[in-house]
C-alpha positions, 0 to 999 in steps of 0.5 A: 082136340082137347089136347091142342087147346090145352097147350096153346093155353099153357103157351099163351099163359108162359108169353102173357106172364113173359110179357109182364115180367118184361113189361115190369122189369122196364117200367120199374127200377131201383135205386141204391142208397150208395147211387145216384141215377139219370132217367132220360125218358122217351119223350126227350125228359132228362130226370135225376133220382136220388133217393133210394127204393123202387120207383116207375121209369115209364120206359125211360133209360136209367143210367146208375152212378155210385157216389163214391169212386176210388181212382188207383194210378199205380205203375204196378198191375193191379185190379183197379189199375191193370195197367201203368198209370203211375205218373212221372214227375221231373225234379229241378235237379233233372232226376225224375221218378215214377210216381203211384196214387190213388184219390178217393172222389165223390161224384156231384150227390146231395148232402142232406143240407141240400136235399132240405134246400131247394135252392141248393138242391136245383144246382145239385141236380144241374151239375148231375145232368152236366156231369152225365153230359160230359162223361156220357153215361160211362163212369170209366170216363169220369175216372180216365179224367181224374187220372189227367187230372192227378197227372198235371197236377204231378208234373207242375209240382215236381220242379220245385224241388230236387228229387234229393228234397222229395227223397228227404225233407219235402216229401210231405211238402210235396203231398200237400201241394199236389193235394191243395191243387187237385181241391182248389186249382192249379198254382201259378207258378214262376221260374227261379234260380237257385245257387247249389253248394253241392260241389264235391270240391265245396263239400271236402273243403267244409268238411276239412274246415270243419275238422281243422277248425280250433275248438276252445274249451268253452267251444267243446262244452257248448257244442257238445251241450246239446244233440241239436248243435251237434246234428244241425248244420248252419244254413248252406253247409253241406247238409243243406243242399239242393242236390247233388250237380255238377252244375252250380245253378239250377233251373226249377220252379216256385209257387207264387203266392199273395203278398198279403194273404201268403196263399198260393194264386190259383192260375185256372180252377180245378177240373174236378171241381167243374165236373162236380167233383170232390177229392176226399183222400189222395195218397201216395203209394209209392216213388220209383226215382230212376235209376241215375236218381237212386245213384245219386242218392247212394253217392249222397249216403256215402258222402254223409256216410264219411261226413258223419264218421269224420263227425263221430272221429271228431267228437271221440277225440274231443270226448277222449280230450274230456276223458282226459281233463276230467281225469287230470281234476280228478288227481287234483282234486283227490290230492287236495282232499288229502292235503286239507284231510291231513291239515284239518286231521293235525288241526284236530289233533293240536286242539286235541292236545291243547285242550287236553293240557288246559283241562289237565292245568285247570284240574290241578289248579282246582286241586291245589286250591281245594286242598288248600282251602281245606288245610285252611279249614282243618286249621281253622278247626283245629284253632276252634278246638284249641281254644274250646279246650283252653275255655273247658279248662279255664271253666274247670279252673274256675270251678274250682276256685270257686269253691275254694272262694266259697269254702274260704268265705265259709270258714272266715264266715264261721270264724267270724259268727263264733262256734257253730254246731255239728249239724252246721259243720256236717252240712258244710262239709257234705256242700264243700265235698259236692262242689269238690265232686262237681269241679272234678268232674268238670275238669275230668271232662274229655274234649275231643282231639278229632273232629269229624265234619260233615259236607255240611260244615263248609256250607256257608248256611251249615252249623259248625262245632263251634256254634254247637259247643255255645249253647254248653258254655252258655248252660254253665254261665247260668248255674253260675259255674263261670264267673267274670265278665264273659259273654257268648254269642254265635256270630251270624251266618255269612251267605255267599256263592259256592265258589266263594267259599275257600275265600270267606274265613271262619269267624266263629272263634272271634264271635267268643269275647 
């Protein structure tokens, strides 16, 4: 009996605890930072939570929403995309091409501005209640009309441009279009008409243009100056084309924009935007053009293929015509470089001569003259010496009759005074015998036949023998060894510039009187 009441209890416990587990689990959820949830409570009561953390729900229905949703439309299977979602866009040029995507979107949530702003906050939390309302509780839903969405948005784009410009130039045009209007709207659109150059007949007719066209000289180096005069066409050449047709008109169409402001006018607001809807990234992934398309694309390759050999065939020859005349001023100029080499090499060399013959006629200019103004000078002092010898000889000379005058007088003196004594004659004799010495040794006396000169002796400022052989006869003239009326002076010094010299004449045996 004990047994029985002990395992009804244990049961009992196991149903109560179930119970409050079950009764827990309804009356309270969580709620993640990276979720919004709706609670629609039994009495009808439609609630939002966003803010995260534990909280009651008194039995209401709790519907979770993550705030962030990557949205994959790609023509391969892939998790987020297991079948084809990718989008066909249909260009003006009839070429189409599948298109794969993926947008990143933000479901209706509050910033933190809002969360601080009850104002802001209440329309936040209408457009939650509005967005669970349109999708019903079901987030694949909401994703199946971002992919409507992308989709019309896809196709309205892709005619205003060829499948050759969306291949090309305008890829990231096209990107941007389908971006702005997936934020802002759907552009209004208009048809236009829009005139091709691309006739394969119109394409060899520019092409042989181009290559039999006259190129000047000036005309090479121009086009040649710069990569963009070579590389960029002018405007409607073959390499500005819409497409590649048969046709010379085509159909396609053009985003209507404001007059003033220049902006695209929106023709209906944005889906996404309605649902409460933000595009933070839309990329696309890939392009598959058809296979007509991709044709086309490679008979375009082809055509630039041979336009871009005809092109490079053109600049080799005009390079090799470059080669050439660079070559030919080459010659020319080596050529003159010689000529004026040689003449400037025989200018030298008869400037050479001449100054050599001027230096070899001024030296023997200098010569001749400085061996004439030393004969002129060797002359001068030879005269000098002559007449010193004649003045030595003349002193002696007069010495001696000198002393023959006084040993004349002496006697008649002796005559005249009567007989004088033996002392008287004795002394006579002995002055007689010394003024007889005196003049002997007087006209026994050797002047030089040479006379030696110093570098000195033509400075015009220098002594010369003659003014060293004055101060002697002066000597003599005092003693009383010369007798008459001479008189000797040294003629004053005649100061004059060095190359002057052969022209200033001695003046020393005139200074002699």
């Amino acid at each position: 009996m004990k047994k029985h009441l002990v395992s009804r209890s244990i049961v009992v416990s196991g149903f109560g605890v179930t119970f409050l587990f079950v009764l827990l689990y309804t009356m309270f959820a969580k709620n993640q930072a990276d979720h919004w949830q709706v609670l629609q409570y039994p009495n009808g009561q439609v609630s939002i939570r966003n803010k995260p953390g534990w909280y009651p729900t008194y039995f209401a229905r709790v519907t979770t929403y993550p705030r962030m949703i990557s949205v994959y439309g790609t023509k391969d299977s892939r998790p987020e995309s297991p079948g084809d979602d990718s989008v066909k866009a249909w260009f003006n040029d009839g070429g189409t091409a599948d298109i794969s995507w993926v947008v990143r979107i933000t479901t209706p949530c509050p910033t933190e501005e809002e969360e601080d702003n009850a104002e802001l906050m209440a329309k936040m939390v209408q457009k939650q209640r509005e967005f669970h309302r349109q999708f019903t509780g079901n987030i694949a839903n909401a994703k199946n009309a971002v992919r409507s969405s992308v989709r019309n948005v896809i196709q309205q784009t892709g005619p205003i441009m060829s499948s050759t410009e969306n291949q090309s130039a305008r890829k990231g045009e096209f990107w941007h279009e389908v971006n702005s209007q997936l934020r802002d709207g759907m552009f209004a659109m208009k048809p236009v008409v829009i005139k091709t150059n691309t006739g394969v007949s119109s394409m060899l007719e520019a092409m042989k243009k181009g290559n039999d066209s006259p190129v000047g000289r000036e005309g090479i180096k121009s086009s040649l100056a710069t990569k963009k005069d070579v590389a960029r066409p002018m405007v409607g050449s073959i390499l500005e084309e819409h497409s590649i047709s048969a046709s010379e008109t085509v159909m396609a169409a053009e985003i209507v924009r404001d007059v003033k402001t220049g902006q695209p006018i929106i023709a209906s607001p944005s889906a996404l935007d309605q649902y409460g809807m933000e595009v933070l990234q839309f990329s696309i992934l890939d392009t598959d053009y058809d296979t007509e398309t991709v044709k086309k694309f490679s008979a375009k390759k082809q055509l630039y293929l041979q336009a871009e050999q005809s092109k490079a065939a053109t600049i080799q020859n005009v390079q090799e015509r470059f080669k050439r005349v660079a070559e030919g001023e080459r010659e020319i100029a080596e050529e003159q470089w010689m000529a004026e080499k040689d003449r400037a090499e025989k200018r030298i060399q008869a400037e050479a001569t001449q100054e050599k013959e001027l230096t070899i006629k001024e030296t023997l200019r200098v010569e001749a003259e400085t061996k004439a103004l030393v004969a002129e000078v060797q002359k001068k002092l030879q005269e000098t010496l002559e007449k010193i010898a004649d003045l030595k000889a003349q002193i002696a000379e007069n010495d001696k009759l000198a002393a023959e005058i006084a040993a004349k007088a002496r006697e008649q003196q002796i005559e005249i005074a009567g007989a004088i004594s033996d002392r008287d004659k004795g002394l006579g004799m002995i002055q007689v015998e010394e003024m007889e010495a005196v003049t002997l040794a007087l006209r026994n006396l050797k002047v030089p036949d040479t006379v030696i000169l110093s570098p000195d002796a033509l400075q015009p400022n220098g002594g010369t023998a003659m003014e060293q052989a004055l101060p002697s006869l002066q000597l003599l003239k005092t003693f009383g060894l010369l007798k008459g009326e001479n008189e000797f002076k040294i003629p004053p010094k005649v100061t004059s510039p060095k190359k002057d010299v052969a022209k200033t004449e001695t003046t020393a045996p005139e200074g002699v009187k």
